[in-house]
SERO-4910 file (N, C-alpha, C, O; in steps of 0.05 Angstrom, whole numbers):
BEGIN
 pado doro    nc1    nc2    nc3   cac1   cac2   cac3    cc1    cc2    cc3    oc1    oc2    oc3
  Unk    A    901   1468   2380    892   1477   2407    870   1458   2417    850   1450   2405
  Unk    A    879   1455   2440    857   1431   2453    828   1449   2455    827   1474   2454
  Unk    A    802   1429   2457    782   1446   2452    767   1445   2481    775   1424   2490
  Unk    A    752   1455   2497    737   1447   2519    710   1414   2511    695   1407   2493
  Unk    A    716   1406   2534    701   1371   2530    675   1389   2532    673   1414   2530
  Unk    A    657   1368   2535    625   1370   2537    626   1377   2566    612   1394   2577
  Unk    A    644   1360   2580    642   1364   2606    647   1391   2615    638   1400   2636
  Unk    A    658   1400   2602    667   1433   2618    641   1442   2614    629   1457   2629
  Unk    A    633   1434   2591    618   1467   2573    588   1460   2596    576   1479   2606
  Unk    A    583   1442   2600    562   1432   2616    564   1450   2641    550   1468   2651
  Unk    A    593   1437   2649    602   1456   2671    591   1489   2675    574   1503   2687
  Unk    A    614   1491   2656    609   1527   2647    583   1536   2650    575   1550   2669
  Unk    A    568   1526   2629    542   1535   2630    521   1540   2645    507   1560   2646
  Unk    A    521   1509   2663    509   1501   2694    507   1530   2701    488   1545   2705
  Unk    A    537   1534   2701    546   1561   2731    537   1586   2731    532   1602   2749
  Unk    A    537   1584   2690    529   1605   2689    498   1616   2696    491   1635   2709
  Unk    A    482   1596   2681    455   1593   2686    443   1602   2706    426   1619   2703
  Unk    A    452   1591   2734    451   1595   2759    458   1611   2764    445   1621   2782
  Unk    A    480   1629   2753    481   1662   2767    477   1688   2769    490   1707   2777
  Unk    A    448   1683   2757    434   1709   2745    432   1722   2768    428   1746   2767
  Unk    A    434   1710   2789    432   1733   2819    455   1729   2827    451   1726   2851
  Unk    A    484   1726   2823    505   1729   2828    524   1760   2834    542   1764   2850
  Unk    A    510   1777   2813    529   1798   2804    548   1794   2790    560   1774   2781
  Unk    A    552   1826   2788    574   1823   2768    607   1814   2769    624   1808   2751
  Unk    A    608   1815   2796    637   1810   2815    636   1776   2812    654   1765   2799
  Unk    A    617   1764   2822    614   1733   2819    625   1731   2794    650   1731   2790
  Unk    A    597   1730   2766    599   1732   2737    637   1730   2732    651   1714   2720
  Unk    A    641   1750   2745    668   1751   2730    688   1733   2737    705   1721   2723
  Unk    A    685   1734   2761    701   1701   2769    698   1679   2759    719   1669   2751
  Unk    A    680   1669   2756    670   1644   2741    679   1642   2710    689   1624   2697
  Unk    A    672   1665   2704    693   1668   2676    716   1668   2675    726   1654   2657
  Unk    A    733   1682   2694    761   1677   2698    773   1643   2707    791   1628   2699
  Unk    A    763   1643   2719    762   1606   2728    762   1595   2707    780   1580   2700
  Unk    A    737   1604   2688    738   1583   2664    762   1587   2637    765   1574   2617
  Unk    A    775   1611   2649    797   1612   2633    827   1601   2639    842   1587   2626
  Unk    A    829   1610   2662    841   1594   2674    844   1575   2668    865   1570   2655
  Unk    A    831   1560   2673    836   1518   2667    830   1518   2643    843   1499   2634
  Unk    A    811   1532   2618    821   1525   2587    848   1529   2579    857   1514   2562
  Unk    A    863   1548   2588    889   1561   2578    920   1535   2589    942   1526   2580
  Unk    A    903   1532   2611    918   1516   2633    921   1481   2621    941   1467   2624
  Unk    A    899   1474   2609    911   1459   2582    914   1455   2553    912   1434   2540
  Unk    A    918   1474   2547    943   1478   2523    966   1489   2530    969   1510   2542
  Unk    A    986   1470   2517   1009   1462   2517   1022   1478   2503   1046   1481   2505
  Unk    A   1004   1494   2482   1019   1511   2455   1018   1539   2472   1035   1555   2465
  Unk    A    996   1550   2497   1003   1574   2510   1026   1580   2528   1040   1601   2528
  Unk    A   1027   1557   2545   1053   1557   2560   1074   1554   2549   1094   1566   2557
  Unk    A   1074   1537   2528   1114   1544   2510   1115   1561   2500   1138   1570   2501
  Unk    A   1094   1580   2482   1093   1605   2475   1101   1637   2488   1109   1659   2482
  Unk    A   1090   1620   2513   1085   1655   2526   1115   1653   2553   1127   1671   2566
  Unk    A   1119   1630   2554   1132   1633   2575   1158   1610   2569   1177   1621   2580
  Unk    A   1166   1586   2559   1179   1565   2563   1205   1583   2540   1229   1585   2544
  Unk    A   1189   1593   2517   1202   1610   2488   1215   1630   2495   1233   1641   2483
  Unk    A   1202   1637   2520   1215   1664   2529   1249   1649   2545   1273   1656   2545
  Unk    A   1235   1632   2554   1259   1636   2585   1282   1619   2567   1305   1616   2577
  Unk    A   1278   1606   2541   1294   1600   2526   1314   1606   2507   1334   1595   2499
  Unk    A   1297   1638   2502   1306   1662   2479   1323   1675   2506   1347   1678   2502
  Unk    A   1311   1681   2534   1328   1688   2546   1355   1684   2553   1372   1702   2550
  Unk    A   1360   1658   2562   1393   1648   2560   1412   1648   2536   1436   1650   2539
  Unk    A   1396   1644   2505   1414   1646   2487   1421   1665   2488   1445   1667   2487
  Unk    A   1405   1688   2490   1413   1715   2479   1431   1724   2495   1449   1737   2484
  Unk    A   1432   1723   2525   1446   1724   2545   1481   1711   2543   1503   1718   2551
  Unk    A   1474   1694   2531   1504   1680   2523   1515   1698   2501   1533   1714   2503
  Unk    A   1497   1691   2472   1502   1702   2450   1519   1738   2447   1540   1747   2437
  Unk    A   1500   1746   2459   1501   1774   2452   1506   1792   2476   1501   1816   2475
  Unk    A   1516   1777   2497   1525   1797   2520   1553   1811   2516   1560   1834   2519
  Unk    A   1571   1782   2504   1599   1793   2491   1607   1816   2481   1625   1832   2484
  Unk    A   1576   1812   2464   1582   1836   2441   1575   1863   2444   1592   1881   2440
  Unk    A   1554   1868   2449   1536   1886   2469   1555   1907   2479   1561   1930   2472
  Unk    A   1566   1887   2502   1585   1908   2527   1587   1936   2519   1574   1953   2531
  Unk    A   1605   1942   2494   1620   1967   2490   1594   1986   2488   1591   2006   2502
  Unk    A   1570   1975   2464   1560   1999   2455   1533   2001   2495   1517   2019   2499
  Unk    A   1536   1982   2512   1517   1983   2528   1533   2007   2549   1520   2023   2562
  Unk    A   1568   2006   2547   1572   2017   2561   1579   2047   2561   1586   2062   2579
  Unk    A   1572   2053   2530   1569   2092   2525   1543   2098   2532   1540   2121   2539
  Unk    A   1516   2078   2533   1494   2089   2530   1478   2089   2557   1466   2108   2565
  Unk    A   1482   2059   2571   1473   2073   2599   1484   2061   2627   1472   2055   2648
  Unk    A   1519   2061   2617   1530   2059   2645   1551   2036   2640   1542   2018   2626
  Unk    A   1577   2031   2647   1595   2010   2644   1577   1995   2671   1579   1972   2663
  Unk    A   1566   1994   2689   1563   1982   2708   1537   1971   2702   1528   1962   2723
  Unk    A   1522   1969   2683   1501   1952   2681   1508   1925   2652   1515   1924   2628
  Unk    A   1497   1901   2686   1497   1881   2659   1480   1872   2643   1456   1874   2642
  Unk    A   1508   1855   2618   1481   1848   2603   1450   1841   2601   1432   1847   2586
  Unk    A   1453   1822   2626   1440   1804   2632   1409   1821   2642   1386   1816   2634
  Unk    A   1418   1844   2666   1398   1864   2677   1387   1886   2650   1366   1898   2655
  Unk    A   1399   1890   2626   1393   1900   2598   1374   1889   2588   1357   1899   2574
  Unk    A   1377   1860   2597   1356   1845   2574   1336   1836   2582   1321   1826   2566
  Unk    A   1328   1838   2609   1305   1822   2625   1282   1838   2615   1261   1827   2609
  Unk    A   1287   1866   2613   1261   1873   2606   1248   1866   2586   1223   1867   2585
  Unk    A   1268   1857   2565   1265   1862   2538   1252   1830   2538   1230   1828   2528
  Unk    A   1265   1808   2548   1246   1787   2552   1221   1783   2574   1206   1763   2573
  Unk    A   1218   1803   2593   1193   1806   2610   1172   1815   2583   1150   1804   2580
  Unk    A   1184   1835   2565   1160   1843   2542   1158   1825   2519   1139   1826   2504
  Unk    A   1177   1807   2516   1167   1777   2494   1148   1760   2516   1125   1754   2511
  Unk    A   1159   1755   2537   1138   1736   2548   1101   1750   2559   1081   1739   2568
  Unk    A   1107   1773   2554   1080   1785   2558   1071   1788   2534   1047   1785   2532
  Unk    A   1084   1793   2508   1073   1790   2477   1064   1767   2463   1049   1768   2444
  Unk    A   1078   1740   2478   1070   1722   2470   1041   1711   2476   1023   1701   2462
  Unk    A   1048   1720   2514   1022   1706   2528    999   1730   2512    978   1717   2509
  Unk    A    996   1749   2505    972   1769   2499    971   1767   2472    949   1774   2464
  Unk    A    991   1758   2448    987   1752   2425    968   1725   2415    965   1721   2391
  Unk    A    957   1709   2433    952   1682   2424    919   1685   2445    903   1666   2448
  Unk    A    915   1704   2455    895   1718   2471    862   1709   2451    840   1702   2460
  Unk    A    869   1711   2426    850   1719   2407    837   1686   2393    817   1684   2380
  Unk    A    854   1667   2400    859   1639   2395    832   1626   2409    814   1612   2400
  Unk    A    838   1639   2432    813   1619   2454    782   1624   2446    763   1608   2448
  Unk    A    781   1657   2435    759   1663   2418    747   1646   2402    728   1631   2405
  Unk    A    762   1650   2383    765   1637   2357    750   1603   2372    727   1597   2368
  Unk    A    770   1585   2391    758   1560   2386    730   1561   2407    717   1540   2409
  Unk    A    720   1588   2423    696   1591   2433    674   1589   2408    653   1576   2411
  Unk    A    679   1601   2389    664   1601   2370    662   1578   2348    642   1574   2334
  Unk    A    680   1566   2349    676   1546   2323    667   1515   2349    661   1493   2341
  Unk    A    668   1521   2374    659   1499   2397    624   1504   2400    610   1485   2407
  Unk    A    610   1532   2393    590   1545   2397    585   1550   2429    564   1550   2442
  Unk    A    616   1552   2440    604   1555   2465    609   1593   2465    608   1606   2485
  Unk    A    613   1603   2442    602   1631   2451    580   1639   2448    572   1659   2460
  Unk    A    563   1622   2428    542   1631   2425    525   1623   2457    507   1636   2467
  Unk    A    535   1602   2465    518   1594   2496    527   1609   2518    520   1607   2541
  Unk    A    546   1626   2509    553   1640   2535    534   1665   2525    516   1673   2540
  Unk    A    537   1674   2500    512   1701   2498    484   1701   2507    472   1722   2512
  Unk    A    475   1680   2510    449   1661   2512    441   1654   2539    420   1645   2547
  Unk    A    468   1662   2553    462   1653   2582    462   1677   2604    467   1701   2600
  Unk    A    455   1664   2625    443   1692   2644    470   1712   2656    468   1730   2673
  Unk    A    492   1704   2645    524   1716   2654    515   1739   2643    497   1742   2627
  Unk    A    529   1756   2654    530   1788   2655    556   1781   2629    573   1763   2631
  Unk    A    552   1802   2606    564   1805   2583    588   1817   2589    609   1811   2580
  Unk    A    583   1840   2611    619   1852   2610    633   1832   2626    657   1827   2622
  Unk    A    612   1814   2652    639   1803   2668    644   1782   2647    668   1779   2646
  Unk    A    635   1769   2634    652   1749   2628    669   1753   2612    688   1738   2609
  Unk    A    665   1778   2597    693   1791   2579    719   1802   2599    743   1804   2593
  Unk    A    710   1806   2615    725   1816   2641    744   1793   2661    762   1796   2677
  Unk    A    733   1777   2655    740   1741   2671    762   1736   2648    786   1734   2653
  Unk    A    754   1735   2627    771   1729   2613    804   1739   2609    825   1725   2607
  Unk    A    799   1772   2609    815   1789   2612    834   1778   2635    857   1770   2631
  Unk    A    819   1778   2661    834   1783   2683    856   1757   2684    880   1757   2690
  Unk    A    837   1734   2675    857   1711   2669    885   1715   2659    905   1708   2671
  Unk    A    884   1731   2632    907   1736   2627    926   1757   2631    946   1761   2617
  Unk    A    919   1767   2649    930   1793   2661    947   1779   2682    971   1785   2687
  Unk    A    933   1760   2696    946   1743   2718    964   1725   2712    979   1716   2729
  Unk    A    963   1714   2679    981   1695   2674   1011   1717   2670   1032   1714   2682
  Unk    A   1004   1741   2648   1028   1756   2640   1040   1769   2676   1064   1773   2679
  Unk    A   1025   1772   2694   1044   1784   2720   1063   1760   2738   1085   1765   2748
  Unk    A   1046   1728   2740   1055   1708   2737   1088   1707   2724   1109   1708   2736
  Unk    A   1083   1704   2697   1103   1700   2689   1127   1723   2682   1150   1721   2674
  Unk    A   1113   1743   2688   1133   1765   2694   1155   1764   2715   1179   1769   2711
  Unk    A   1139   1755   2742   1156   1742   2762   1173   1727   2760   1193   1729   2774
  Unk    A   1169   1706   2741   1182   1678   2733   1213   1691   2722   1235   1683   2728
  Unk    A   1205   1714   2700   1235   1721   2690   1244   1739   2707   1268   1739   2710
  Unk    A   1228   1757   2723   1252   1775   2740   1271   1753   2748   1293   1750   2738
  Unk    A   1259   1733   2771   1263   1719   2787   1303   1706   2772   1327   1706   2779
  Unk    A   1283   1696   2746   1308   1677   2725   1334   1700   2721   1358   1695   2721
  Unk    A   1321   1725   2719   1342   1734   2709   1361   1746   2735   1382   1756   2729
  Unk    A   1353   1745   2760   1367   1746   2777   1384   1729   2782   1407   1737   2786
  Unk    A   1377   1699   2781   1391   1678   2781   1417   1670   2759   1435   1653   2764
  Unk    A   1414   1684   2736   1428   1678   2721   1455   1703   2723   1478   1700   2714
  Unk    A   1444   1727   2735   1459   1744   2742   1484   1735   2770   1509   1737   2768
  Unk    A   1472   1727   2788   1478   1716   2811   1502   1700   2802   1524   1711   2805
  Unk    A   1502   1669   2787   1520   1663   2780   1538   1665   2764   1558   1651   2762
  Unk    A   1526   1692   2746   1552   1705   2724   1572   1716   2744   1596   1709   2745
  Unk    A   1558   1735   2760   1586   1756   2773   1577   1753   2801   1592   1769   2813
  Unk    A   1556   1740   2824   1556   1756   2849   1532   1768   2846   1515   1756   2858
  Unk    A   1524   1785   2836   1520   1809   2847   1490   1815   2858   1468   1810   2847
  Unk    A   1494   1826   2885   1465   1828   2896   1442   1832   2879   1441   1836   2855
  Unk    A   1421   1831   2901   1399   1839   2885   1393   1867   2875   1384   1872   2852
  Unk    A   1400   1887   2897   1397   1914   2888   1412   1932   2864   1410   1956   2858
  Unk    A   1424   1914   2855   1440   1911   2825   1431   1910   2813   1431   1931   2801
  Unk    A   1415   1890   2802   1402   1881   2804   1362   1896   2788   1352   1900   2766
  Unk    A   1352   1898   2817   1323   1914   2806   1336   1941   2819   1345   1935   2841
  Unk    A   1341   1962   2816   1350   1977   2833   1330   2002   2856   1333   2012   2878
  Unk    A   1310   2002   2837   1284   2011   2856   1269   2003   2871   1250   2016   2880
  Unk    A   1276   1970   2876   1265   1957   2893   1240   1946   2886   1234   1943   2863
  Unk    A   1218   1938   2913   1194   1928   2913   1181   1949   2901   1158   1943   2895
  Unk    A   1188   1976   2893   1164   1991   2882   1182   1989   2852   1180   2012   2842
  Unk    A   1190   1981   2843   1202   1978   2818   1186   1949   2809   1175   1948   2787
  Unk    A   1186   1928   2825   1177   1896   2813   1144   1905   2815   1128   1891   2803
  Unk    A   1131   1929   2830   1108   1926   2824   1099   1945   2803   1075   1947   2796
  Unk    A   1122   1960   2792   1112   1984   2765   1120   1967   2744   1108   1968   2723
  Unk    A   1142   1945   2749   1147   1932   2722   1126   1913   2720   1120   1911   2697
  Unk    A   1112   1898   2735   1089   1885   2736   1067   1899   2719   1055   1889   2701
  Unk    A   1065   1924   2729   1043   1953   2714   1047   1950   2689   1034   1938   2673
  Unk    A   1073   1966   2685   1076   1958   2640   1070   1943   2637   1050   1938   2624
  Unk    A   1087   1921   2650   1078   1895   2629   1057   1890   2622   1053   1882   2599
  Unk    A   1032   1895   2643   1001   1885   2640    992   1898   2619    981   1887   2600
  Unk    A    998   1928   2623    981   1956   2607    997   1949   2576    984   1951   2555
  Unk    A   1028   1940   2576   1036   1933   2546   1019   1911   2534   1010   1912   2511
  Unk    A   1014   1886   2556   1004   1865   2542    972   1865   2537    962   1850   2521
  Unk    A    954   1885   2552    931   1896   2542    928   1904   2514    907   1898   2502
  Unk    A    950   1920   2499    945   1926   2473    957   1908   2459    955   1917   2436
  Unk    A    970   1885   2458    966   1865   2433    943   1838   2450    950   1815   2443
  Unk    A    925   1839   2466    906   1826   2475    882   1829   2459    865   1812   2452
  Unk    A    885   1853   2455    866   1870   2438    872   1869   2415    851   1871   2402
  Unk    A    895   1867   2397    894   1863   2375    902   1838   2365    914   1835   2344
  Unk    A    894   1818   2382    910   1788   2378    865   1786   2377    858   1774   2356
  Unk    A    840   1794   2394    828   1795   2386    818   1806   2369    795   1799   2370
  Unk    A    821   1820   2351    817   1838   2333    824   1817   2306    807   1811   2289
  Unk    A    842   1811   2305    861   1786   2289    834   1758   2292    830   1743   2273
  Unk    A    816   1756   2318    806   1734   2316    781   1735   2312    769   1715   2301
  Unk    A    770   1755   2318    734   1771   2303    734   1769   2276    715   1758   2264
  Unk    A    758   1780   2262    762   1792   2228    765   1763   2219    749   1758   2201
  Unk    A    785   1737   2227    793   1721   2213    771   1694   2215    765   1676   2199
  Unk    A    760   1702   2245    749   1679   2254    763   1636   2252    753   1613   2252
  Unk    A    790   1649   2250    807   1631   2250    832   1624   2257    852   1636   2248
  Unk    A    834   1599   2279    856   1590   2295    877   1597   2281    890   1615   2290
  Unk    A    885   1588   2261    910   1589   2239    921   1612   2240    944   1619   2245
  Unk    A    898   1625   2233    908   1659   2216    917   1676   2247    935   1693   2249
  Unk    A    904   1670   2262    908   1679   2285    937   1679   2295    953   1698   2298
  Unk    A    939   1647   2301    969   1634   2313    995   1646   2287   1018   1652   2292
  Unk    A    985   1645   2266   1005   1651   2252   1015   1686   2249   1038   1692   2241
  Unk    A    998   1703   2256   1002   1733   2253   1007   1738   2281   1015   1761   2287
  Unk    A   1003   1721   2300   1013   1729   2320   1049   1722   2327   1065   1737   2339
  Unk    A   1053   1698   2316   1082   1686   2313   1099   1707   2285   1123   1702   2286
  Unk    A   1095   1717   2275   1094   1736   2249   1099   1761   2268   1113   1778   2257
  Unk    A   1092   1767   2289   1093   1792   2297   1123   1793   2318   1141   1810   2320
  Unk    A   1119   1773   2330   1137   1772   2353   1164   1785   2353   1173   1803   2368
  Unk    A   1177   1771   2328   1201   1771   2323   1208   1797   2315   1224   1810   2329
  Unk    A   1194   1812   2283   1200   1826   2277   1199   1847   2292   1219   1862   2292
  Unk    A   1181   1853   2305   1175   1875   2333   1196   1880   2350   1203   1902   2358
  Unk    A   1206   1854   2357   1222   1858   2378   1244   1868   2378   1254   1879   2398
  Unk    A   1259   1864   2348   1279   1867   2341   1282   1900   2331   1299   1915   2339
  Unk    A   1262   1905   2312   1251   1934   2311   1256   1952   2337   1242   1972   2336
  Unk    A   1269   1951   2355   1257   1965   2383   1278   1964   2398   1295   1948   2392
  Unk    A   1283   1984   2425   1305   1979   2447   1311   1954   2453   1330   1949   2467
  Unk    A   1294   1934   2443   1285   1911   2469   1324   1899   2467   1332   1899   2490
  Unk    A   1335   1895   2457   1358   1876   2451   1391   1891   2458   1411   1886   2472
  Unk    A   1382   1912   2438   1407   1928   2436   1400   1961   2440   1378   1968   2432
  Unk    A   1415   1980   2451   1414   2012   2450   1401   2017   2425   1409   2005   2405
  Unk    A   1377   2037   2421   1367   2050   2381   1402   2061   2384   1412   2041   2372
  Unk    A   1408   2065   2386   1433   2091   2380   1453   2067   2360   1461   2078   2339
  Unk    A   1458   2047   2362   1480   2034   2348   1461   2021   2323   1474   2005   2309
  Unk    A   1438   2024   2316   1413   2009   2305   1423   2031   2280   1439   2049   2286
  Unk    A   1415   2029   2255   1398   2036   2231   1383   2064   2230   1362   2061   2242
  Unk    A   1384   2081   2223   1369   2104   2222   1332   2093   2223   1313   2101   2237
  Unk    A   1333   2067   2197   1304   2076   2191   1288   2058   2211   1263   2060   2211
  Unk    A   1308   2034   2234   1302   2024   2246   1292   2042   2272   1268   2040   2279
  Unk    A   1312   2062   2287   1302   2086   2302   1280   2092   2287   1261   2081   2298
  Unk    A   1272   2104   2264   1246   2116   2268   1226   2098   2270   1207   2107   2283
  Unk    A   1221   2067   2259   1196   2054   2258   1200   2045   2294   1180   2036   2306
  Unk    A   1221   2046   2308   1212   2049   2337   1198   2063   2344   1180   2055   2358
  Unk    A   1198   2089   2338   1179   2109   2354   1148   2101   2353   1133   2103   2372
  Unk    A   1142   2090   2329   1119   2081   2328   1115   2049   2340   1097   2040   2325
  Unk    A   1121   2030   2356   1128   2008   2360   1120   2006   2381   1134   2015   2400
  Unk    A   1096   1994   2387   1091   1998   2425   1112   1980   2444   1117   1980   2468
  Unk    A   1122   1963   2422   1135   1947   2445   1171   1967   2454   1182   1960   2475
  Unk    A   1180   1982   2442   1196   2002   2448   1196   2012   2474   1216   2012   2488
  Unk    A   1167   2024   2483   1159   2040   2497   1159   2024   2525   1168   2032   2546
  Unk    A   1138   1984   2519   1149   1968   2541   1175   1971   2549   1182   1978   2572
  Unk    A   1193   1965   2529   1217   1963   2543   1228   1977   2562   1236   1973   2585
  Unk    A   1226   1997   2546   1233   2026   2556   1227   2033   2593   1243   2037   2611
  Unk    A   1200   2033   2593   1188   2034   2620   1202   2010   2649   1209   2014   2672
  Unk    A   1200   1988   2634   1201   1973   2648   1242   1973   2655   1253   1968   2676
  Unk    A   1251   1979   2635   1280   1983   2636   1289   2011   2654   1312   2017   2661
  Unk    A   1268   2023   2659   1271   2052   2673   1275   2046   2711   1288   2057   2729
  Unk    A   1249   2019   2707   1247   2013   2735   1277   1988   2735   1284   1980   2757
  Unk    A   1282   1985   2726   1307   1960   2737   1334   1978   2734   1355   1970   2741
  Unk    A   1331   1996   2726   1365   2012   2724   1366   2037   2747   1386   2044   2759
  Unk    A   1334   2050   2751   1334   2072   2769   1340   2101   2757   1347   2121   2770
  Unk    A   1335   2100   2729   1342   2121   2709   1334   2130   2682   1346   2113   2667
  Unk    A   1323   2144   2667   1317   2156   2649   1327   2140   2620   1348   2146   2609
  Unk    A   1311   2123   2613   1331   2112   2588   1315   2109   2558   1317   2092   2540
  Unk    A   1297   2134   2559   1276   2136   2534   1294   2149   2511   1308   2169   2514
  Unk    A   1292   2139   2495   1313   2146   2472   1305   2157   2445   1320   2171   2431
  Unk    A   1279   2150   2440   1249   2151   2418   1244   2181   2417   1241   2194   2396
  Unk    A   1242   2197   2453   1235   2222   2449   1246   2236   2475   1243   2227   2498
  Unk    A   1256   2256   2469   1270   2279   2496   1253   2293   2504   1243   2313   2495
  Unk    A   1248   2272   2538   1225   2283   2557   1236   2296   2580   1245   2280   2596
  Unk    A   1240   2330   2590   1245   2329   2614   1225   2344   2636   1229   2361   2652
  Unk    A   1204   2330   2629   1182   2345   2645   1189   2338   2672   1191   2357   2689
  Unk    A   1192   2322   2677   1191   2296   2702   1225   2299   2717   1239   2319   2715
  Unk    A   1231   2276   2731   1247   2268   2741   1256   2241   2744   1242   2223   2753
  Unk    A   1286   2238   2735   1294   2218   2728   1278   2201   2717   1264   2209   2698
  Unk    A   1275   2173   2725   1269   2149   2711   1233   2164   2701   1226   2165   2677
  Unk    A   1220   2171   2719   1197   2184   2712   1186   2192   2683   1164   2190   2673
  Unk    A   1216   2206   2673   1216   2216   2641   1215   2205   2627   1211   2213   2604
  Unk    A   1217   2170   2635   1209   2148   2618   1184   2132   2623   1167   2119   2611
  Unk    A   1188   2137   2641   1155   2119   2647   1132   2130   2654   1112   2115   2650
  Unk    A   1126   2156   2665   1105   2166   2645   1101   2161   2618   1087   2143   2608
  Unk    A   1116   2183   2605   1115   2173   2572   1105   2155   2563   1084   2156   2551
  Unk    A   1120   2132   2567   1122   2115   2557   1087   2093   2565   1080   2075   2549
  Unk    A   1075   2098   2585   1062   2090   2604   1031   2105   2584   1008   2096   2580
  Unk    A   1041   2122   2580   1017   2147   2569   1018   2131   2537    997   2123   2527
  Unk    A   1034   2129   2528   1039   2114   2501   1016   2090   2491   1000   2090   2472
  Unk    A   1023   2073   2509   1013   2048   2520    980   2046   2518    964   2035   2503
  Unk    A    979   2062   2541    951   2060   2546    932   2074   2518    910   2064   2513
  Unk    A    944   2099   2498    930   2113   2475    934   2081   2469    913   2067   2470
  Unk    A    954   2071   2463    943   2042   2447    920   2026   2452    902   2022   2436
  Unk    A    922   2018   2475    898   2010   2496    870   2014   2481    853   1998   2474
  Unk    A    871   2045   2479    845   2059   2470    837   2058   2451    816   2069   2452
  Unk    A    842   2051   2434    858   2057   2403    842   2026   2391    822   2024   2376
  Unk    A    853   2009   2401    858   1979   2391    837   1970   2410    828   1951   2398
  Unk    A    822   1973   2435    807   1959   2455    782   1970   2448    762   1958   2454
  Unk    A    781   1996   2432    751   2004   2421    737   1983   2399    717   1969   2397
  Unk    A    767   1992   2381    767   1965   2358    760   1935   2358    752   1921   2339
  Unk    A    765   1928   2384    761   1897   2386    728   1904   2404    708   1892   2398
  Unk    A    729   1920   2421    695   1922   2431    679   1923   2412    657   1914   2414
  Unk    A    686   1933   2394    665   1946   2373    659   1916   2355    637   1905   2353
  Unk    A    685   1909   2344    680   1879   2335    665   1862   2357    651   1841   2353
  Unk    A    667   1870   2372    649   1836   2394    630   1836   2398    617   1816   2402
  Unk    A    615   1870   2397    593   1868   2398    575   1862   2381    552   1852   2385
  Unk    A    590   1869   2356    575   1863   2320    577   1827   2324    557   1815   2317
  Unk    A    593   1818   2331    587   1784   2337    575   1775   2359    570   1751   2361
  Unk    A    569   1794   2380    551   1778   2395    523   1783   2382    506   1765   2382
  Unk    A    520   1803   2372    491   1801   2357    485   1787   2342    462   1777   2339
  Unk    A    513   1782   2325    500   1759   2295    505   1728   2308    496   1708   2298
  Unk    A    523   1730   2336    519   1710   2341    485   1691   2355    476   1668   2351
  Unk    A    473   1718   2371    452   1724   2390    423   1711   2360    403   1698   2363
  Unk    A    434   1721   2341    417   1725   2314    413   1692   2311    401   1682   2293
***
């Protein structure tokens, strides 16, 4: 992972220095900025979070649409394609990737000592944890767009078929699937930092986060119906946050109820999934975002020390 020059950190610091009368709204921009353009060159975030995705996307699309069909078409509809099955399931790898490698930039903040100069400086402590955040909140809705977008296109020239085929709830569907994705990719953000407090290392980091990807994904709705899956594979879904992404986000592109993990009929239609599933998410959120606050603060002190 490329490291920030002297020049940035000069940069950075300058800005920060200077913005002890900024607030906290400034503060956090400036941090986001500075994430922005660190993330923006390395080469290993963008093939990870997004190039891996749109790549896993077309094979699997070729591979396994064939096969799929029958058991896709007892479980939720002969009229949905493969192709609209799987977007979610790659909208939630390309948000797992971009929020799994989250914990990386830490890691080389600290072994650069520019965290210790950011503790040291007049930046407000939550915005710049907050800048950081927002950075990657904007890269995962970013590239969220990127695959609806792909997987429209690739739909388009399989069969035709419009757009409303397509996402079927429309503009308030691309902005709830935007919603999961963020609130999914918040809880491995949080434990991709959690991974980088404990290890305090790039390696261990990049490697438990690539360690996770796969087996997760496959564990879960994301690919195929649980119903044609393994008994003991259904149950370690229920526990599986990325299930619950899928799930949600698959609720808004079909226009229908497709939670499979647990029988919800509080609600209505698609609702019965994305609540749930939405409520799921966020206990993770809580869960894992205490965990990594709690770690950051024990290192900003020993760093402060």
């Amino acid at each position: 992972m490329s490291n920030i020059t002297d020049g940035d950190d000069v940069s950075g610091i300058g800005t920060a220095q200077n913005a002890s009368g900024n607030g906290f709204v400034t503060d956090a921009r400036i941090s986001a900025k500075r994430w922005f353009v660190k993330t923006s060159r390395n080469p290993f975030v963008t093939f990870s979070s997004l190039i891996q995705p749109v790549i896993f996307f077309v094979l699997m699309a070729e591979v396994l649409g064939a096969i799929v069909g029958g058991a896709l078409a007892q479980t939720v509809g002969s009229d949905i394609d493969y192709v609209t099955y799987l977007t979610p399931a790659i909208v939630i790898q390309s948000a797992l990737a971009a929020a799994a490698v989250s914990g990386i930039g830490l890691v080389d903040d600290m072994d650069s000592g520019m965290f210790g100069k950011l503790l040291v400086s007049p930046m407000n402590r939550g915005a710049m944890f907050l800048g950081k955040i927002l950075s990657e909140v904007f890269r995962i809705a970013v590239q969220t767009t990127i695959i609806l977008v792909l997987g429209y296109v690739m739909l388009y020239l399989q069969s035709g078929a419009p757009v409303g085929s397509y996402l079927r709830t429309g503009p308030l569907g691309f902005v709830g699937i935007i919603a999961v994705a963020v609130i999914f990719g918040g809880v491995f953000m949080a434990f991709s930092n959690i991974v980088a407090l404990v290890t305090h290392d790039q390696e261990a980091t990049t490697m438990i986060a690539t360690l996770l990807t796969f087996p997760l994904l496959f564990i879960s709705s994301a690919f195929v119906p649980l119903e044609v899956l393994p008994g003991w594979i259904q149950s370690v879904a229920v526990i599986n946050p990325i299930t619950y992404g899928v799930d949600g986000i698959r609720a808004f592109m079909l226009g229908q109820d497709v939670l499979t993990v647990a029988d919800v009929t509080t609600f209505s239609s698609l609702w019965n999934t994305v609540i749930p599933a939405v409520t799921v998410l966020i206990g993770f959120n809580v869960v894992l975002g205490g965990i990594a606050v709690r770690l950051l603060n024990r290192a900003s002190k020993a760093e402060v020390q």
